[in-house]
C-alpha positions as CSV (number, residue, x, y, z in Angstrom):
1,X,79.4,46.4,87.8
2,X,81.8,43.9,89.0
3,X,84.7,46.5,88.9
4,X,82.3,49.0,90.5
5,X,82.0,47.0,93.5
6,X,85.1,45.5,93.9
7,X,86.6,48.8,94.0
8,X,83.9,50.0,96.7
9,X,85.1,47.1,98.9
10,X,88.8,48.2,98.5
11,X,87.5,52.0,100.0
12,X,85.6,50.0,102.5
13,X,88.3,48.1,103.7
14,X,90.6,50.7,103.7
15,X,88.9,53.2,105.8
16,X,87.9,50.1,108.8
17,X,91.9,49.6,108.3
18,X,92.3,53.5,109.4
19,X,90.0,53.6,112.1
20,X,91.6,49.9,113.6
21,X,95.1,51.2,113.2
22,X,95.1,54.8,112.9
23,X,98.4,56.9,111.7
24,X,99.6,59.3,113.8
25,X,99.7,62.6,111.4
26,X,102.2,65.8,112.3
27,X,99.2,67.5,113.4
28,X,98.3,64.9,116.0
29,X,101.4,65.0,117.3
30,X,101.6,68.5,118.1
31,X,98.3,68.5,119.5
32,X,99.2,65.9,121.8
33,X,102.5,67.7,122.4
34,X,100.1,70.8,123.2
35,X,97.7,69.1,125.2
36,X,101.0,67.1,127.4
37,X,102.8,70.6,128.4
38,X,100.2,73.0,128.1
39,X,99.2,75.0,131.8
40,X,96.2,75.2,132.2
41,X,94.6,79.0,132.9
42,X,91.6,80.5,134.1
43,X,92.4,82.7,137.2
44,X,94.8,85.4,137.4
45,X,96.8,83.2,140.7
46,X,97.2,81.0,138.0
47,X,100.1,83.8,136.4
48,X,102.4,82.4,139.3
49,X,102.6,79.2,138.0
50,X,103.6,80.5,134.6
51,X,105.6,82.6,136.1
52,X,107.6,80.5,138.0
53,X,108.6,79.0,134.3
54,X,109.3,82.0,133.1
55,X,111.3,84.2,135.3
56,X,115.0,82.6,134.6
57,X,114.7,82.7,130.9
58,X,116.8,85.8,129.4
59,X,114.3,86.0,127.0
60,X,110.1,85.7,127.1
61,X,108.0,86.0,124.1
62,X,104.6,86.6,124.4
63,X,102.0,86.2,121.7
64,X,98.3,86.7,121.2
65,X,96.1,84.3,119.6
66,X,94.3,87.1,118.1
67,X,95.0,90.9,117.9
68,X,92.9,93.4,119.6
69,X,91.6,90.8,122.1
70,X,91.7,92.8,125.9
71,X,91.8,89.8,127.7
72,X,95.3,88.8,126.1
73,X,96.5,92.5,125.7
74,X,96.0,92.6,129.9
75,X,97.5,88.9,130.6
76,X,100.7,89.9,128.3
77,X,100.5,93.4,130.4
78,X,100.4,91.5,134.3
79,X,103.1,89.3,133.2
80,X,105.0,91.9,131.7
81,X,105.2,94.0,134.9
82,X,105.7,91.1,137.3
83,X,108.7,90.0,135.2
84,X,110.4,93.4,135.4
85,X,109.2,94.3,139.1
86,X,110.1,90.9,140.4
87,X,112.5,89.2,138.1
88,X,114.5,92.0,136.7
89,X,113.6,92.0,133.4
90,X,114.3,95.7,131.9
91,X,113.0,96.0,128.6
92,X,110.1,95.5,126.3
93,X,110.7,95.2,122.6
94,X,107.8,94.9,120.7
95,X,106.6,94.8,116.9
96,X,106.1,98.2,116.4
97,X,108.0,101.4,114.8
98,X,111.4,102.8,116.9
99,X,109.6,106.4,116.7
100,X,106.6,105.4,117.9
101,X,107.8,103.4,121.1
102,X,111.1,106.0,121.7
103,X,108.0,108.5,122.3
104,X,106.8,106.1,125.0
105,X,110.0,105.2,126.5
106,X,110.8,109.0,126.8
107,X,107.7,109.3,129.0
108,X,108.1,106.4,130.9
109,X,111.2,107.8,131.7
110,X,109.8,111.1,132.8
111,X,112.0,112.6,129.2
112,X,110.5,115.7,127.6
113,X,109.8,114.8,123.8
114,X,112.9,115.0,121.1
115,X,112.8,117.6,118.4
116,X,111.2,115.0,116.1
117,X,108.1,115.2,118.6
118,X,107.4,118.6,118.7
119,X,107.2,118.7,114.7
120,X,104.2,118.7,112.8
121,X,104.8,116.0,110.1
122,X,102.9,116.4,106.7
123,X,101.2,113.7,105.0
124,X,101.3,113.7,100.8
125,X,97.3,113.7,99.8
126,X,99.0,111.2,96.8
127,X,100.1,108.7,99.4
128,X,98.2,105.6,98.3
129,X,100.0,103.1,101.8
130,X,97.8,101.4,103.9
131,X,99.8,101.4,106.6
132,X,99.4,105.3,107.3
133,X,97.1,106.8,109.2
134,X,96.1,111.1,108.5
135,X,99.6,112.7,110.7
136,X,99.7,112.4,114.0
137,X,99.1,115.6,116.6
138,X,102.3,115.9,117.7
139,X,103.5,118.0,121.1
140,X,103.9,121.7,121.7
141,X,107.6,122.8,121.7
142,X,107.1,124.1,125.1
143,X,105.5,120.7,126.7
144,X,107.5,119.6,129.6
145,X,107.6,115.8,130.3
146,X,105.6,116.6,133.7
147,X,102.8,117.5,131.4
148,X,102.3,114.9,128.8
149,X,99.9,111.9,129.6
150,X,100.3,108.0,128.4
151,X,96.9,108.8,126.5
152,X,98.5,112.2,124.2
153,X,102.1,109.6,123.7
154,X,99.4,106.6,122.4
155,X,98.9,108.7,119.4
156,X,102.5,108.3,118.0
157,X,101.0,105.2,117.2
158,X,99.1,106.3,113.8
159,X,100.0,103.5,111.8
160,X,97.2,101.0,110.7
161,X,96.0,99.3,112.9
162,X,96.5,102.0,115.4
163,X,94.8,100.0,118.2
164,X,97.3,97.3,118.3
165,X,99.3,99.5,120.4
166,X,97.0,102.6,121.3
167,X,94.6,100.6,123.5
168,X,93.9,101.0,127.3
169,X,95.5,97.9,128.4
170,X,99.0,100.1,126.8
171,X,98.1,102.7,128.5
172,X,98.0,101.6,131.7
173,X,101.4,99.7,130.9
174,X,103.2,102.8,129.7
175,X,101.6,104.7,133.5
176,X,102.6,101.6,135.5
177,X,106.4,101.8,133.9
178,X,106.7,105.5,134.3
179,X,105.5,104.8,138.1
180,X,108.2,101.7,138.4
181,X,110.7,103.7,136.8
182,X,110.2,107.0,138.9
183,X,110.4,105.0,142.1
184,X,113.5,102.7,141.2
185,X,115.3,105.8,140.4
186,X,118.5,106.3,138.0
187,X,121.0,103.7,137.6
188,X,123.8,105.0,140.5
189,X,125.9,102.2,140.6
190,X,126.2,100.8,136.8
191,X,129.7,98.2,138.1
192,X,128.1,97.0,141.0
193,X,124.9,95.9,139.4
194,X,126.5,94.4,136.5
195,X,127.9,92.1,138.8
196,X,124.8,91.3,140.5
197,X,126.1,92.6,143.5
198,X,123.8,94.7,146.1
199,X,125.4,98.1,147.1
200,X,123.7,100.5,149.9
201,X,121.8,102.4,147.4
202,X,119.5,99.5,146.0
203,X,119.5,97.0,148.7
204,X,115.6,98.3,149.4
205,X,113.3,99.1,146.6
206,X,109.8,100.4,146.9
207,X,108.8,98.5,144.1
208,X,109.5,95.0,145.4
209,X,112.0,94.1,143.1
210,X,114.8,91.9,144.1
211,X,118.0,93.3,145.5
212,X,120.2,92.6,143.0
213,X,118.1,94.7,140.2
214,X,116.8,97.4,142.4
215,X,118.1,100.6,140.5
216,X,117.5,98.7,137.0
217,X,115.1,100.9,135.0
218,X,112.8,99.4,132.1
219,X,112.6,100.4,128.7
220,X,110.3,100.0,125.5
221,X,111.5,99.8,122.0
222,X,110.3,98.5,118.3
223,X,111.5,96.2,116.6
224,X,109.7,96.8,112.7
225,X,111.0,98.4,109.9
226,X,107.5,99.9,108.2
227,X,108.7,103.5,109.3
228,X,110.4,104.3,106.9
229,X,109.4,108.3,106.4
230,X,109.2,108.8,109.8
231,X,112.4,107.9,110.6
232,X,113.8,109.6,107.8
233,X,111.9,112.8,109.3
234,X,113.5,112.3,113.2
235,X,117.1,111.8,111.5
236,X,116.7,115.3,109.6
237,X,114.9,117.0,112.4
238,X,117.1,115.4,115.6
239,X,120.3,116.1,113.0
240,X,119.6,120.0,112.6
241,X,119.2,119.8,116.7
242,X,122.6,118.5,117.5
243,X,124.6,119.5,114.2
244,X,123.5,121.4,111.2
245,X,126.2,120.4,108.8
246,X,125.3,117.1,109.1
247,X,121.6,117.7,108.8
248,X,122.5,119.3,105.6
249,X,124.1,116.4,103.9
250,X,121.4,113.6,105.1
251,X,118.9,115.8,103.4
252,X,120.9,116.0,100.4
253,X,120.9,111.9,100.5
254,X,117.2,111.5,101.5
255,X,116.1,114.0,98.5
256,X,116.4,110.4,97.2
257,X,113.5,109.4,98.7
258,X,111.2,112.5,98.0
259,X,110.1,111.4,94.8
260,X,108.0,109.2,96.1
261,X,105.7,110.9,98.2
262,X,105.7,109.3,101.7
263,X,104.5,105.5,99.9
264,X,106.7,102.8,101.2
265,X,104.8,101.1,98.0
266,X,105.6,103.2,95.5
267,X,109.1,103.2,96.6
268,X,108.9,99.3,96.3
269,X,107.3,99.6,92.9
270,X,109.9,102.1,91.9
271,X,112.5,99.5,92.6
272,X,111.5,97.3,89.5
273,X,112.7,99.8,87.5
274,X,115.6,101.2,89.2
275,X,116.9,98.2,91.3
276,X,119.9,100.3,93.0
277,X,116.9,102.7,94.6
278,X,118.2,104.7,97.4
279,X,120.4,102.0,99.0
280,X,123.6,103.6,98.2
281,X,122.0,107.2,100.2
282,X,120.6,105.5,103.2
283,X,123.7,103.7,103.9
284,X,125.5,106.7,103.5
285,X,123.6,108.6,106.4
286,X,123.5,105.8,108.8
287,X,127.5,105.3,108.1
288,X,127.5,109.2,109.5
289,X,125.1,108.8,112.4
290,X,127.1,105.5,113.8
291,X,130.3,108.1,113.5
292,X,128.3,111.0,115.3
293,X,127.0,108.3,118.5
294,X,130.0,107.2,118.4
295,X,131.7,110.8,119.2
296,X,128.9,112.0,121.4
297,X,129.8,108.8,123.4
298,X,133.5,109.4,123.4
299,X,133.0,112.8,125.2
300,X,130.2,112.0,126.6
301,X,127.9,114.5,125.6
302,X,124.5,115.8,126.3
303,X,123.1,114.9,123.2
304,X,124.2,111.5,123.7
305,X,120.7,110.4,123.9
306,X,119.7,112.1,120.8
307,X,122.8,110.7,118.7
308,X,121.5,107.0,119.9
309,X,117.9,107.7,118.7
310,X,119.4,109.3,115.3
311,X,121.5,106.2,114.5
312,X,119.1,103.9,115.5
313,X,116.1,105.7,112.9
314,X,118.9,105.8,110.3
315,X,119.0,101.9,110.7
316,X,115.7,101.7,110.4
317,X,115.4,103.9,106.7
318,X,118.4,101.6,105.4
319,X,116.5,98.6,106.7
320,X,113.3,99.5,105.6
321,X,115.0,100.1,102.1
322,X,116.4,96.6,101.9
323,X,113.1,95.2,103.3
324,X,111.2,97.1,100.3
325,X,113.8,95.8,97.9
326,X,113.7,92.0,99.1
327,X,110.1,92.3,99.0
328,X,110.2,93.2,95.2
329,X,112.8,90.2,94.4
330,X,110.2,87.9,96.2
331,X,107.5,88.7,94.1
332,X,108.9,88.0,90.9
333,X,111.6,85.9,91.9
334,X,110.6,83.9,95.1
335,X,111.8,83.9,98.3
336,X,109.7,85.4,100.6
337,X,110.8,83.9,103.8
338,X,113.6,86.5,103.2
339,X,112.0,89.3,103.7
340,X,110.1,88.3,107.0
341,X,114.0,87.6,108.4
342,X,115.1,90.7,106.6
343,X,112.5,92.6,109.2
């Protein structure tokens, strides 16, 4: 009994000695930090103020406290369009798949769709990912870009969950860009505006922006490395487009891949078995499609365009790859902090 209430004098004492001197814990202090430096918001005017912080940064990241929220997906949309109409900001890289957002850039460019657009992609019935929707409708071969809408690109965006990009605050981004781009017009003096000096031809914009970017079109890109089919599928299809030889062999190297049925998971699981996988292959093709930019740039070629987009997917298949293989480490070996820097 003694012991019983000695020791629930000792918890007594203890917690008055907490509430007279409390300790400061990390959390506190990053609430406090929070609550010190964070802007209040509530009205749209308010963006200026944020604004005002933002607009000499080279880089702005903007995050959501919660996917699928409109209210967030239009804030990160007004700021977005300020920063490149006002500021000069010219591009918007987002987590998503390079497939799915170069079909967006391409219309708010006014671009008609690649050869990888216009094909009907087949989807395995024994493909057991998550992270795939049923295939996407894709665009007649004979669509011009005058006739495609922001709604018909939004459905590139078939991977689960397809309404963190196909949504209509998106939509109205992708419209608005395609407007800001049509109006600021081609880049006609590429020297001049690298130097942040005004010429005759963008010392006016109709947008509003400011002198020294008038002329500065914006872009849209992704950033992930989930797409790994798809982008095996615009490498073959864009490859047969712009040289068939070529086409020939990176099909021979992704038949490495076909095994597997379209599953980014199986071809992870596969990896326990067979470490080396497909590395070897992928690298391989992308080694060829650096080479082929590379030439198309030289003599500056019409499929210049194209070349970029092929060697940019063939990244993305030996990055996936690597991602898929890091991921399999990590599960039986630790480390997954590598993987998330791996994507």
């Amino acid at each position: 009994m003694q012991i019983t209430r000695l020791r629930h004098r000792q918890i007594f004492d203890r917690i008055l000695h907490n509430l007279q001197h409390p300790v400061m814990s990390h959390t506190t202090q990053q609430v406090q930090y929070v609550a010190k430096h964070a802007v209040p918001f509530v009205h749209p005017l308010e963006l200026t103020t944020l604004i005002d912080r933002l607009k000499d940064k080279k880089v702005v990241m903007l995050g959501e406290a919660s996917h699928g929220t409109q209210e967030f997906y239009d804030i990160r949309r007004e700021l977005s369009q300020h920063l490149i109409s006002k500021h000069g900001f010219d591009f918007i890289a987002v987590e998503g798949d390079w497939p799915a957002c170069m079909a967006a850039n391409r219309y708010i460019h006014g671009s008609p769709p690649t050869p990888a657009q216009t094909q009907v992609r087949p989807v395995s019935p024994t493909s057991t990912t998550s992270r795939r929707d049923e295939s996407p409708p894709r665009l007649s071969k004979d669509v011009g870009a005058e006739h495609v809408d922001a709604r018909e690109v939004l459905k590139n965006f078939h991977r689960w969950p397809t309404w963190l990009w196909a949504n209509t605050s998106v939509e109205q981004l992708f419209n608005w860009m395609r407007d800001y781009n049509a109006k600021t017009g081609a880049i006609t003096a590429a020297t001049s505006i690298a130097k942040d000096e005004p010429t005759e031809e963008n010392k006016e914009s109709s947008t509003g922006a400011h002198p020294m970017h008038a002329g500065r079109q914006a872009g849209f890109f992704g950033l992930d490395v989930y797409s790994l089919f798809d982008s095996i599928d615009v490498v073959l299809q864009e490859l047969r487009a712009v040289d068939p030889a070529l086409a020939e062999r990176a099909q021979k190297n992704y038949n490495c891949f076909a095994a597997y049925s379209d599953d980014e998971q199986a071809y992870a699981r596969s990896l326990i078995i067979v470490p080396e996988g497909c590395k070897k292959q992928a690298l391989d093709v992308l080694k060829s499609a650096i080479t082929l930019r590379a030439e198309a740039a030289k003599r500056g070629s019409d499929d210049a365009d194209l070349a970029f987009d092929i060697e940019q997917n063939a990244k993305i298949v030996s990055g996936a790859e690597h991602y898929y293989a890091a991921m399999i480490q990590a599960s039986y070996g630790g480390g997954r902090d590598k993987t998330w820097n791996i994507r």
